[in-house]
Z-matrix of the N, CA and C atoms (Angstrom, degrees):
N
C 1 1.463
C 2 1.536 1 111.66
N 3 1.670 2 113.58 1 -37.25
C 4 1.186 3 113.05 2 -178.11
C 5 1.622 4 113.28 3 -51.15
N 6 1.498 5 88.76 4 -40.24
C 7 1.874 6 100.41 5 -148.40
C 8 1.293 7 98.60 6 -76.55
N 9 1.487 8 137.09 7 -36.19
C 10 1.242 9 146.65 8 168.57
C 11 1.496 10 111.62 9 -70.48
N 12 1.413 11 127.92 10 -4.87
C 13 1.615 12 112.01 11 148.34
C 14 1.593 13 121.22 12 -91.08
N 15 1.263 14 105.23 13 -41.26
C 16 2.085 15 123.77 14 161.00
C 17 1.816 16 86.83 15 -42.95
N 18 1.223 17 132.28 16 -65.38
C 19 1.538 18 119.29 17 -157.29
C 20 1.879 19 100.33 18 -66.14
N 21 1.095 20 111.91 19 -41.48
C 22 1.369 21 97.16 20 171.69
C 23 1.596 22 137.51 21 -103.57
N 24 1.351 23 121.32 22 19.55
C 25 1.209 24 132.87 23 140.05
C 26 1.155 25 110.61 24 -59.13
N 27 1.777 26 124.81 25 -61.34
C 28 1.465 27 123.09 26 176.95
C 29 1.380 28 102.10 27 -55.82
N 30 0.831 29 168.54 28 -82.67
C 31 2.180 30 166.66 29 -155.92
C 32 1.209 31 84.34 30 -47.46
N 33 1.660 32 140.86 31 -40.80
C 34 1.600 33 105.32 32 -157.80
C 35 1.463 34 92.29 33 -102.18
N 36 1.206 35 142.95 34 -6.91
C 37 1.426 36 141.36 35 171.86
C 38 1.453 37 95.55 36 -76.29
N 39 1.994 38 137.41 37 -57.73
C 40 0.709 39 126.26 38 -159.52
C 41 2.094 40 104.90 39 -57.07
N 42 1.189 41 112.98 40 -57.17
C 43 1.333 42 113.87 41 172.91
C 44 1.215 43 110.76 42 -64.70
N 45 1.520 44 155.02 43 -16.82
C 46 1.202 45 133.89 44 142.44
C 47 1.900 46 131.94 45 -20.51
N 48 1.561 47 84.93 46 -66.81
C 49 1.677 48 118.09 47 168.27
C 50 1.565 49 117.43 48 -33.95
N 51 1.458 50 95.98 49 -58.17
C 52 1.543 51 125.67 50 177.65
C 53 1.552 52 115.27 51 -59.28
N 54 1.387 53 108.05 52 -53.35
C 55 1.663 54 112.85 53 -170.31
C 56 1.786 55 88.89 54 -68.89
N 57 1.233 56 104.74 55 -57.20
C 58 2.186 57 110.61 56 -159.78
C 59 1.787 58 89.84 57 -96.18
N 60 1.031 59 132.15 58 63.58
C 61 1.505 60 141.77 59 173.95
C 62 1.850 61 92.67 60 -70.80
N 63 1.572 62 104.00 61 -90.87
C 64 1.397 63 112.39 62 153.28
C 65 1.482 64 127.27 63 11.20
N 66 1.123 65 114.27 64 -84.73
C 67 2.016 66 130.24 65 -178.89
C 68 1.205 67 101.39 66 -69.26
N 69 1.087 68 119.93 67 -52.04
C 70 2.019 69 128.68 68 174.64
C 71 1.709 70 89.04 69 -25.40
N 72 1.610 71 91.21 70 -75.63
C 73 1.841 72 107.32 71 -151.87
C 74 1.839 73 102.65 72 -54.62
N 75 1.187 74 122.72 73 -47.19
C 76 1.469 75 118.65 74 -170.59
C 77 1.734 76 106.92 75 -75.32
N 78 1.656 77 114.91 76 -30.89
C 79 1.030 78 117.32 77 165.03
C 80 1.537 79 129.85 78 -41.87
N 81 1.781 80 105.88 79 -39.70
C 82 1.368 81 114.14 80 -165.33
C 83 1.596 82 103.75 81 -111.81
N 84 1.631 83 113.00 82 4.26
C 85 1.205 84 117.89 83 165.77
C 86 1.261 85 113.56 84 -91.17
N 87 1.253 86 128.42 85 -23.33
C 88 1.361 87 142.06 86 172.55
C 89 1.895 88 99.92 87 -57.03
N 90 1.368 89 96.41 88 -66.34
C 91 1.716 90 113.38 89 -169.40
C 92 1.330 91 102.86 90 -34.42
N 93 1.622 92 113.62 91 -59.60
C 94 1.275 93 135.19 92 153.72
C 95 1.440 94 131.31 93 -6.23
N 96 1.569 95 108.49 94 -58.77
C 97 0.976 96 103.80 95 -158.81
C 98 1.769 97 103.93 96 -106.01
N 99 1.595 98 103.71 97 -27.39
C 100 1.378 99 112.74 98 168.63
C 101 1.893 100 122.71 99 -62.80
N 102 1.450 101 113.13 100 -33.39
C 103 1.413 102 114.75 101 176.27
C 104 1.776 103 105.37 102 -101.94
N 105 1.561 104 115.52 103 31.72
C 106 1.323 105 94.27 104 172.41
C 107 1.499 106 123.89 105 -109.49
N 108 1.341 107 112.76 106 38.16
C 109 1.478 108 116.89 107 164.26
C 110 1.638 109 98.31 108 -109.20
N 111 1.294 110 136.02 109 -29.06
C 112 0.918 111 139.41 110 -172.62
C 113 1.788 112 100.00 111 -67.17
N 114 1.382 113 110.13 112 -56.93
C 115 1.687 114 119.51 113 -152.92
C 116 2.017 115 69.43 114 -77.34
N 117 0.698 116 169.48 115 -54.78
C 118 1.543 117 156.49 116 -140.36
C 119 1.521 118 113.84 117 -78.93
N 120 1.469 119 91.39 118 -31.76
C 121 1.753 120 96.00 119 178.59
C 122 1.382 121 114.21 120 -81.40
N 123 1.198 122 108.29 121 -25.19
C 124 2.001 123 120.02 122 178.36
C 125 1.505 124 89.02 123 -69.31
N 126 1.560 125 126.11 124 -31.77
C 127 1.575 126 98.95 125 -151.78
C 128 1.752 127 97.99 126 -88.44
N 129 1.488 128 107.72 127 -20.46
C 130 1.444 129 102.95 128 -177.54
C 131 1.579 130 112.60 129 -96.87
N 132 1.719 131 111.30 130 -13.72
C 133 1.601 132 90.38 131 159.02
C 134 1.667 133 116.33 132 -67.97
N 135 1.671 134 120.95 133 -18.38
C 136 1.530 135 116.04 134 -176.17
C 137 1.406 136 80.60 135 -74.57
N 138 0.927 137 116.67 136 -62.07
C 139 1.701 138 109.51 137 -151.33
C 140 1.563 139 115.81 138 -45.94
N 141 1.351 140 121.83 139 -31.83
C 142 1.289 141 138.00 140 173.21
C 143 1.679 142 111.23 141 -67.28
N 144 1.497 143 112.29 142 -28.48
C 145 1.273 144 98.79 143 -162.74
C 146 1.504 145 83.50 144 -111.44
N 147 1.153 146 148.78 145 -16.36
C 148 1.500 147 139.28 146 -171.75
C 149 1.566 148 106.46 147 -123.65
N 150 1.254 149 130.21 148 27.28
C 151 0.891 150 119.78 149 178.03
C 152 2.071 151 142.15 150 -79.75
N 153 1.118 152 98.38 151 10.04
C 154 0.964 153 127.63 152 149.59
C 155 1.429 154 127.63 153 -69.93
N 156 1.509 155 127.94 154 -51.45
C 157 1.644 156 143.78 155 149.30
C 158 1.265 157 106.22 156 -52.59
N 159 1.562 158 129.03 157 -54.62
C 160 1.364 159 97.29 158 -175.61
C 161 1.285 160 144.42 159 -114.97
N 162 1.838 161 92.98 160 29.53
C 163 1.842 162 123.07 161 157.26
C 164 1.648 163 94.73 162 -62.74
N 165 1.603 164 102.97 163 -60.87
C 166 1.412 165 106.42 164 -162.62
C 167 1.475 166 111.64 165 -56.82
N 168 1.562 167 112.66 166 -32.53
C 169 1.735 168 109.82 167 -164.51
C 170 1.849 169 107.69 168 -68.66
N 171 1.906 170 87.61 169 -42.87
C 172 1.724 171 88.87 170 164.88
C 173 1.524 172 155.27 171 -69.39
N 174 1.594 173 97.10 172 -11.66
C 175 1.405 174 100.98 173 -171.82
C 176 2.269 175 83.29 174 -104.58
N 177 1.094 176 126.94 175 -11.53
C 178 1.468 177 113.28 176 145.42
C 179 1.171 178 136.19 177 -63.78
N 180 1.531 179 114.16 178 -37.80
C 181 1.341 180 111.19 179 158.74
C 182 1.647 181 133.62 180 -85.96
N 183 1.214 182 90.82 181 -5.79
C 184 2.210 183 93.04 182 169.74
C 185 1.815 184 92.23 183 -83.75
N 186 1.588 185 127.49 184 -57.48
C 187 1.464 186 108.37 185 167.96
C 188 1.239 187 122.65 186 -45.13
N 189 0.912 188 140.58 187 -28.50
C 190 1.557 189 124.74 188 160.94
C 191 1.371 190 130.78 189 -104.77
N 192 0.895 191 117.36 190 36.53
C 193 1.965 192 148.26 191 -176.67
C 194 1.183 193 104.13 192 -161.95
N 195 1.475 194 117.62 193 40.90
C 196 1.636 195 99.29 194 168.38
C 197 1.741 196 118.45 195 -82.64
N 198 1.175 197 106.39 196 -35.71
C 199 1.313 198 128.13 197 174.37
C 200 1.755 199 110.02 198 -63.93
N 201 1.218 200 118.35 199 -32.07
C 202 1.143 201 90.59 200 173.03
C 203 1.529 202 103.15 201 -106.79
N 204 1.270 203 134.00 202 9.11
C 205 1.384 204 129.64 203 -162.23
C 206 2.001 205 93.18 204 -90.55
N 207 1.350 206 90.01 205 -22.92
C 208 1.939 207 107.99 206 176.46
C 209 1.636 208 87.53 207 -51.78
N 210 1.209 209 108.89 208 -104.54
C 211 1.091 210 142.15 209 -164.68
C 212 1.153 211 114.43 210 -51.82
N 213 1.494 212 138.89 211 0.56
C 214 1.282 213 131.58 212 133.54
C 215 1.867 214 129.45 213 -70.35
N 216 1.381 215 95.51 214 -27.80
C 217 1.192 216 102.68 215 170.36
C 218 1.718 217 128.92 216 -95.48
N 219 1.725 218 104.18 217 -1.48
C 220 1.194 219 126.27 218 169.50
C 221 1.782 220 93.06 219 -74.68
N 222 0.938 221 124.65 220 -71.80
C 223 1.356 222 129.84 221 161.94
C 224 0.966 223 132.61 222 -11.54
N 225 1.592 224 119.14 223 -87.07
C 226 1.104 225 113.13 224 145.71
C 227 1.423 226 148.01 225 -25.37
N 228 1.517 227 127.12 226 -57.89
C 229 1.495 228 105.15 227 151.80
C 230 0.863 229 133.57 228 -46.21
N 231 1.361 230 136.29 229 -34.63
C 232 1.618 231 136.28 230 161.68
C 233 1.292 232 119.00 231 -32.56
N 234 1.379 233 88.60 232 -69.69
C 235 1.890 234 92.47 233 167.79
C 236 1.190 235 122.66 234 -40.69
N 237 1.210 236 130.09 235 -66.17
C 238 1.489 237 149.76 236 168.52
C 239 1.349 238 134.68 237 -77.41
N 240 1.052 239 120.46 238 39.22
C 241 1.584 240 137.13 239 -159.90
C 242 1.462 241 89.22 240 -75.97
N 243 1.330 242 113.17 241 -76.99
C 244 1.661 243 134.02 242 -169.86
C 245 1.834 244 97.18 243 -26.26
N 246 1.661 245 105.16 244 -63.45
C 247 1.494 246 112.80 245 -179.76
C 248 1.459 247 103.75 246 -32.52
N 249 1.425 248 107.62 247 -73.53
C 250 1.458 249 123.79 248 -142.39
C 251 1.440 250 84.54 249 -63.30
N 252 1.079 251 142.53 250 -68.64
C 253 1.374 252 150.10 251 -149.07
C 254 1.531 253 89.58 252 -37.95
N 255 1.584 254 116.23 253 -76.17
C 256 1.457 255 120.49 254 -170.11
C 257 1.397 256 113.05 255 -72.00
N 258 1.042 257 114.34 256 -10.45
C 259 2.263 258 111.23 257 164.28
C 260 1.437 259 84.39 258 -72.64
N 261 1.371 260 139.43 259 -54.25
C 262 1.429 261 132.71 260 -144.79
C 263 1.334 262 118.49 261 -72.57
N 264 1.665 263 117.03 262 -36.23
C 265 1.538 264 147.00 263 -175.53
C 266 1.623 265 93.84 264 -73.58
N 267 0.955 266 112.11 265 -35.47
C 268 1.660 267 106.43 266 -157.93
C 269 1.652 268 96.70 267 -106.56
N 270 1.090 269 123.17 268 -12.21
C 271 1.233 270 127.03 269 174.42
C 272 2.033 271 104.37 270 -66.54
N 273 1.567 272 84.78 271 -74.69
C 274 1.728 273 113.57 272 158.32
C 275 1.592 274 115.97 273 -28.61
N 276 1.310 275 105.84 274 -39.80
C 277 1.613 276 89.39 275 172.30
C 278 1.682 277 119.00 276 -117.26
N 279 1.486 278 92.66 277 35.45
C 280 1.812 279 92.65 278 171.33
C 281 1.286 280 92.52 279 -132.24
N 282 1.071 281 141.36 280 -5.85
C 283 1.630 282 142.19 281 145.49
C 284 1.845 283 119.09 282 -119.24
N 285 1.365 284 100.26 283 91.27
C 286 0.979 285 98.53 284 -173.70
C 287 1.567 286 107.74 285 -116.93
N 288 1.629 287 111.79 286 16.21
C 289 1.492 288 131.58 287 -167.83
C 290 1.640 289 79.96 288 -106.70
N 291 1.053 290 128.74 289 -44.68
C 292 1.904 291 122.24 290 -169.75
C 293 1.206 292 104.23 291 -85.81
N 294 1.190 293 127.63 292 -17.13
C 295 1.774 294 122.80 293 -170.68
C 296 1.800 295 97.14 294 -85.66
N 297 1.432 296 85.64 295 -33.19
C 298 2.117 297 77.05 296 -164.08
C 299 1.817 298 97.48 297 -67.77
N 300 1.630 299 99.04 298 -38.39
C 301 1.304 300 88.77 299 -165.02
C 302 1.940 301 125.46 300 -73.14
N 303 1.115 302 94.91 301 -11.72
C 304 1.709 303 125.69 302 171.10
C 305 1.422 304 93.35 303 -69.78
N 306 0.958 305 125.36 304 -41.13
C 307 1.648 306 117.51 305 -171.49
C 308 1.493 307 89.78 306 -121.54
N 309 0.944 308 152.84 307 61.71
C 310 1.463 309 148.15 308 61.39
C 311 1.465 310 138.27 309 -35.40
N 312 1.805 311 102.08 310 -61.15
C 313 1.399 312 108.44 311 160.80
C 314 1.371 313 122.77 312 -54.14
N 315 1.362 314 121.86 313 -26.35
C 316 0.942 315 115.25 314 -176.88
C 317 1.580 316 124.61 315 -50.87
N 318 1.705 317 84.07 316 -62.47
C 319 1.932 318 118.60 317 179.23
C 320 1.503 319 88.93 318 -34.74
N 321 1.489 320 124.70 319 -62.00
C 322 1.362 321 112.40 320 -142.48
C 323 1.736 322 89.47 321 -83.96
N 324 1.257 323 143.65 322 -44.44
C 325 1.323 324 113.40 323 -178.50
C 326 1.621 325 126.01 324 -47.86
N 327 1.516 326 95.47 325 -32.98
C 328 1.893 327 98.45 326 162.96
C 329 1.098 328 140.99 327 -73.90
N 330 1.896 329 103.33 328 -7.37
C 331 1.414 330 98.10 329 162.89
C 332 1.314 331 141.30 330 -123.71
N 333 1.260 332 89.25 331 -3.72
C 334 1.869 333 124.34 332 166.34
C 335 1.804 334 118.38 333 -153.63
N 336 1.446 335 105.65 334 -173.40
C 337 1.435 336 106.96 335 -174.85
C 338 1.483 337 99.32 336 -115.31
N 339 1.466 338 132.75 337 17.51
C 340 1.173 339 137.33 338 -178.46
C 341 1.329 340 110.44 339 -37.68
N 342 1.509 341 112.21 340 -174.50
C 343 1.480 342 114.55 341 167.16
C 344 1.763 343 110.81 342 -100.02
N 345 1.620 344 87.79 343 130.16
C 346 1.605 345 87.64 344 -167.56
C 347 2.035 346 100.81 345 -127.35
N 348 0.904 347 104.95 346 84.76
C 349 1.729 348 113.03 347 -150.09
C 350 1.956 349 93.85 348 -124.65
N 351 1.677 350 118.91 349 6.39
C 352 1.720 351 119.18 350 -172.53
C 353 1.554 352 85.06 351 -66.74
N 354 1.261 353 120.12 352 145.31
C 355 1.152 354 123.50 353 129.00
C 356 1.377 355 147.83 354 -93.72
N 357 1.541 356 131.46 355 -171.50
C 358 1.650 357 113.32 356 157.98
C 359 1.460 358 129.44 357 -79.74
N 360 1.723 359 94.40 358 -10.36
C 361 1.559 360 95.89 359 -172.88
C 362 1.885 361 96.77 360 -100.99
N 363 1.514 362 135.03 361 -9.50
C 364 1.130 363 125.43 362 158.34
C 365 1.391 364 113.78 363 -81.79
N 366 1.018 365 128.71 364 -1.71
C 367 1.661 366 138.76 365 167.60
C 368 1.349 367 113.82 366 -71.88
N 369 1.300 368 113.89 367 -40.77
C 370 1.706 369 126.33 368 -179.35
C 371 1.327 370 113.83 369 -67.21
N 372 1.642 371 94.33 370 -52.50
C 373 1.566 372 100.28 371 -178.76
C 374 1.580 373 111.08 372 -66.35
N 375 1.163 374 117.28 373 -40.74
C 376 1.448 375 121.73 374 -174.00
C 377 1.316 376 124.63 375 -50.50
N 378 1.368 377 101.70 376 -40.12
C 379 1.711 378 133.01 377 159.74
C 380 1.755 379 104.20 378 -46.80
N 381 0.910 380 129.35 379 -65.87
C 382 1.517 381 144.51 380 -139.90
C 383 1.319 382 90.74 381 -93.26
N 384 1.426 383 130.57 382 -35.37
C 385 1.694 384 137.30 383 -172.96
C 386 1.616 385 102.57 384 -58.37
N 387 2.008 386 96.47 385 -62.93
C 388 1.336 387 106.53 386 169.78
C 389 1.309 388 119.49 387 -80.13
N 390 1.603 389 121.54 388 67.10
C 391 1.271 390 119.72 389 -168.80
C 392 1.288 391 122.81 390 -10.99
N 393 0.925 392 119.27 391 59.07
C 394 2.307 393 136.81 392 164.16
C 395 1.913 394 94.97 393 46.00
N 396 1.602 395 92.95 394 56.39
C 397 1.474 396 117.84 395 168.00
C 398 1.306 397 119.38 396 -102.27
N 399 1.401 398 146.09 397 143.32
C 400 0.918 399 113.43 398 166.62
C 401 1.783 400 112.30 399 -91.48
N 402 1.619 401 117.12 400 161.21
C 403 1.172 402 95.93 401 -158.00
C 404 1.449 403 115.06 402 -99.48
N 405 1.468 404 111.64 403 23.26
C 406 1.330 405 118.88 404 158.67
C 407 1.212 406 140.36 405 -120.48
N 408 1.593 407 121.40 406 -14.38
C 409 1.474 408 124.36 407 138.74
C 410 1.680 409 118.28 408 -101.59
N 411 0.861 410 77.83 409 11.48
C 412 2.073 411 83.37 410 173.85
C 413 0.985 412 120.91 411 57.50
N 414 1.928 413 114.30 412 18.55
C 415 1.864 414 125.60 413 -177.99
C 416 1.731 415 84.40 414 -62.37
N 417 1.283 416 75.14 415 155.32
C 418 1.507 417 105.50 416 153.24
C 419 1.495 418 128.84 417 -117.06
N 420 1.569 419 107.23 418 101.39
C 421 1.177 420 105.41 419 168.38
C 422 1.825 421 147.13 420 -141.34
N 423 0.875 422 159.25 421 -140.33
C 424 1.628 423 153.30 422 -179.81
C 425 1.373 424 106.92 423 -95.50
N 426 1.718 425 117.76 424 -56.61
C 427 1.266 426 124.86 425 173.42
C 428 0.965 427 101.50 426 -86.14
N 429 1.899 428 132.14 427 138.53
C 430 1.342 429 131.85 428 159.15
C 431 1.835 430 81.77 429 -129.78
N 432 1.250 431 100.28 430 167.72
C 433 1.432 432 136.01 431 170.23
C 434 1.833 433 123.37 432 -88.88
N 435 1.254 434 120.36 433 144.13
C 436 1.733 435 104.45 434 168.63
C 437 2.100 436 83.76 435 -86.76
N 438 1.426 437 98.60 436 136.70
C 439 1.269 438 100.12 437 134.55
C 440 1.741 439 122.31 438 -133.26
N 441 1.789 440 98.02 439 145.44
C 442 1.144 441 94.89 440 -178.32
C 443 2.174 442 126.33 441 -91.04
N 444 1.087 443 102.78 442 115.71
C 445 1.031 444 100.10 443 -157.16
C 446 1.973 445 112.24 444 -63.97
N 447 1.079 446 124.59 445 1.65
C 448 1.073 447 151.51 446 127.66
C 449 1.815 448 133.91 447 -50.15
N 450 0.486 449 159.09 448 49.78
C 451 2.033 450 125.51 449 -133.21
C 452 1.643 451 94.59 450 -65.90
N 453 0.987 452 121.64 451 163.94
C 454 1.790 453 158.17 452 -151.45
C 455 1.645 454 62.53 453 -96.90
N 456 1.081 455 151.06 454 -75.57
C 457 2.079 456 142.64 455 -114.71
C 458 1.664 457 80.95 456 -98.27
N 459 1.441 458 127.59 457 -45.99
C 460 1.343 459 108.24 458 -171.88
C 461 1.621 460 109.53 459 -92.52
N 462 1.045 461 132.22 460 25.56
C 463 1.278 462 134.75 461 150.08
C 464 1.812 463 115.86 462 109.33
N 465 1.954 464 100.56 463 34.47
C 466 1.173 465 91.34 464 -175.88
C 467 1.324 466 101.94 465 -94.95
N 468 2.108 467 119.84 466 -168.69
C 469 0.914 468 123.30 467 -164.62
C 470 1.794 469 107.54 468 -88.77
N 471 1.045 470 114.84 469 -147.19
C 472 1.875 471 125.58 470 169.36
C 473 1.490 472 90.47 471 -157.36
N 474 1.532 473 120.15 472 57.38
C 475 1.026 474 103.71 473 -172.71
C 476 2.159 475 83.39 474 -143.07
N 477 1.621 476 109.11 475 154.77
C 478 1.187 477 118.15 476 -155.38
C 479 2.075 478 97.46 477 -63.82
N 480 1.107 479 107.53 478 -40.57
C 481 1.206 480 99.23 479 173.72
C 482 1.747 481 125.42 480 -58.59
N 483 1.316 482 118.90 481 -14.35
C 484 1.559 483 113.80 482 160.35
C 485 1.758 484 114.74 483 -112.22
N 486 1.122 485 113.45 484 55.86
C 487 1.430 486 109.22 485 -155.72
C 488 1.644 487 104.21 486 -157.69
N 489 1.699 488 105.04 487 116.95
C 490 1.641 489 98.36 488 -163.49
C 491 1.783 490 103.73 489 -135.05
N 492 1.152 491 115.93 490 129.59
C 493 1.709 492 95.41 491 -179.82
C 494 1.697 493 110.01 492 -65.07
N 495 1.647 494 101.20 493 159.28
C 496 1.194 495 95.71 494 -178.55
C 497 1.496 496 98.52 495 -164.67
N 498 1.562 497 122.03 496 129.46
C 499 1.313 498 97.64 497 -175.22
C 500 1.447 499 123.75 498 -90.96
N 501 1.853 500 142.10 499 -166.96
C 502 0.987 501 144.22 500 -120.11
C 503 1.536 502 98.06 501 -75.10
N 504 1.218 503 108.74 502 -53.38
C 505 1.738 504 130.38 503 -167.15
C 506 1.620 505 103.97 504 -55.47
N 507 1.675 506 103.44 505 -52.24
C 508 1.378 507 87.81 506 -171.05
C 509 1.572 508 119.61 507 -81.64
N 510 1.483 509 102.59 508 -25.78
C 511 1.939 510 106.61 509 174.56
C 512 1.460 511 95.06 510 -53.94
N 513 1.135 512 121.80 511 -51.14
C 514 2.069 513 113.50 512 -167.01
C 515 1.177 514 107.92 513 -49.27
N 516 1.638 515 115.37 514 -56.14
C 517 1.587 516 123.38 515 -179.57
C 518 1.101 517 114.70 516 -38.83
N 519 1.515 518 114.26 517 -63.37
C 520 1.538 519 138.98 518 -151.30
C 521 2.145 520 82.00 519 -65.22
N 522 1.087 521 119.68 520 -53.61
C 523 1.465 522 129.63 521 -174.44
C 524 1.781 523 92.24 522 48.87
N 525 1.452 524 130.42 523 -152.86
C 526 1.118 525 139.60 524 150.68
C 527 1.470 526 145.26 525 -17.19
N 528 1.829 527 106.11 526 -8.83
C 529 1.472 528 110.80 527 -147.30
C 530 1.170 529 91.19 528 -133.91
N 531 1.441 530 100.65 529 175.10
C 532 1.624 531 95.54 530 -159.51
C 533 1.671 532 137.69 531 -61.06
N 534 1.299 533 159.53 532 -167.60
C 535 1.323 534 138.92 533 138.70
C 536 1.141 535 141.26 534 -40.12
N 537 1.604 536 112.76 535 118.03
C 538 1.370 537 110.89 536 -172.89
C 539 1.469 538 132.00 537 -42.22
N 540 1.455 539 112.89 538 -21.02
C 541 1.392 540 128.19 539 -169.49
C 542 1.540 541 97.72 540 -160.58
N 543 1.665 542 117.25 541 151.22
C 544 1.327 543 115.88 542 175.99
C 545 1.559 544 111.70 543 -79.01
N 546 1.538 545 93.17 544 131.07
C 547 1.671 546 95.04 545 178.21
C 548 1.432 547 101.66 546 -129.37
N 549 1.705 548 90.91 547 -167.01
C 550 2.045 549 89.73 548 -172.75
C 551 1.779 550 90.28 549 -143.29
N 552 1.197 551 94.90 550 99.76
C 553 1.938 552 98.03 551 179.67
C 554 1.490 553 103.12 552 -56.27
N 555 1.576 554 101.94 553 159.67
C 556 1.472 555 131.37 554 166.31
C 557 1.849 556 99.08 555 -50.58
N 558 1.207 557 136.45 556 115.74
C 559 1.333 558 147.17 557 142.62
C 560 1.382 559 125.78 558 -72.76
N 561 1.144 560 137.96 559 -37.36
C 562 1.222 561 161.78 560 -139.42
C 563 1.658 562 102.06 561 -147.48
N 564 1.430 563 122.73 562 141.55
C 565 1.076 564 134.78 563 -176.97
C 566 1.627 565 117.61 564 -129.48
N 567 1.055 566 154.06 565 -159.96
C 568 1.380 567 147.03 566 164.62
C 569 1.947 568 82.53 567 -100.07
N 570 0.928 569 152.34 568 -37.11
C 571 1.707 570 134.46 569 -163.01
C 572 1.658 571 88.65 570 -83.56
N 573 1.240 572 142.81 571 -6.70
C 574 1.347 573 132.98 572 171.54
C 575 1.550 574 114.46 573 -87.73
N 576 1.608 575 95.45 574 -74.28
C 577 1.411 576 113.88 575 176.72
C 578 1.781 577 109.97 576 -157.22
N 579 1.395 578 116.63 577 -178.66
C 580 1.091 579 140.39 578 -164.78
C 581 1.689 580 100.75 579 -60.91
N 582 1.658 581 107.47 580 95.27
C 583 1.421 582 94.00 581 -176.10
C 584 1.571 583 124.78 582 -77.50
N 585 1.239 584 127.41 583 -179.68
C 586 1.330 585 131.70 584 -162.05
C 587 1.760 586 85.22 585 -129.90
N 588 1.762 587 86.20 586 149.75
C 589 1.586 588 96.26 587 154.59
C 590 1.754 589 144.24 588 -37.58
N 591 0.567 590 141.89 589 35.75
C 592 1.933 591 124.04 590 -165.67
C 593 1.268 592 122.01 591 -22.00
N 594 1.031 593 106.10 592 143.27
C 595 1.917 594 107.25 593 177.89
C 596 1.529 595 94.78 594 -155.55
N 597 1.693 596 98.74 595 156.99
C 598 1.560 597 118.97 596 174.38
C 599 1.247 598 102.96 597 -78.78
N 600 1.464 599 119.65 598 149.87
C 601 1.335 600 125.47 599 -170.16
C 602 1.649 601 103.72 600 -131.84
């Protein structure tokens, strides 16, 4: 008797579902959308306190969903191309100090195994050392350039010790060949030690 009322509670819930499918879905998109600062903060207090478990739980489950973790996200951009394009453009032009230098490192892993260790935050400082001069006509300006006082093609580093701002005119000049004027690069950084001024010599 039990099991034959359990079987038809489930049939009249299942056709419940069915008739109000509709109100269900906006109902529980609502729920959704109203408790989701709340359900976000539970996931990053777990994440804070177990995060060790659930690096490990995830990089087990992307190895065994790699194939479809592809092809959901093959998908997905499709869908969303238009999005991504303009998240991507606008991303691209509010860091456009990390993109160059990302595709700096890049160059040099493709063309040697040098040391390639510049960052964006020794780029800033490097700037600010040489008060946002360039360090071979001594303009002062907003845009400066990395140049490598080495070139990256003849086997220099991407690393802050061969690396001098310089703006557009003189990096073109300078192209491949040696420094326009004798200088004395940044050696020392504030993440090493107590940096010093630079000056042209």
């Amino acid at each position: 008797m039990a099991y034959a009322t359990k079987e038809k509670e489930q049939a009249y819930q299942r056709a419940y579902r069915a008739k109000h499918r509709e109100r269900l879905i906006a109902r529980m998109k609502e729920r959704y959308r109203r408790d989701r600062e709340e359900r976000l903060a539970k996931q990053r207090a777990y994440y804070a306190a177990n995060r060790e478990r659930a690096l490990t739980r995830n990089r087990i489950y992307a190895a065994q969903h790699r194939e479809q973790a592809a092809l959901y996200k093959k998908q997905y951009n499709l869908l969303h191309m238009e999005h991504i394009k303009v998240r991507n453009k606008a991303y691209q032009a509010a860091n456009r100090e990390i993109n160059r230098n990302k595709h700096m490192r890049r160059r040099v892993r493709k063309i040697h195994n040098g040391r390639n260790d510049f960052s964006t935050a020794q780029w800033k400082e490097l700037k600010a050392l040489w008060g946002y001069r360039c360090a071979y006509c001594g303009k002062k300006t907003i845009i400066l350039t990395q140049d490598h006082v080495t070139p990256i093609s003849q086997g220099g580093e991407h690393t802050a010790s061969n690396i001098v701002p310089a703006c557009g005119p003189c990096n073109s000049t300078k192209h491949t060949g040696k420094p326009l004027v004798p200088i004395q690069p940044v050696l020392l950084t504030l993440a090493d030690a107590k940096p010093y001024l630079p000056r042209r010599t």
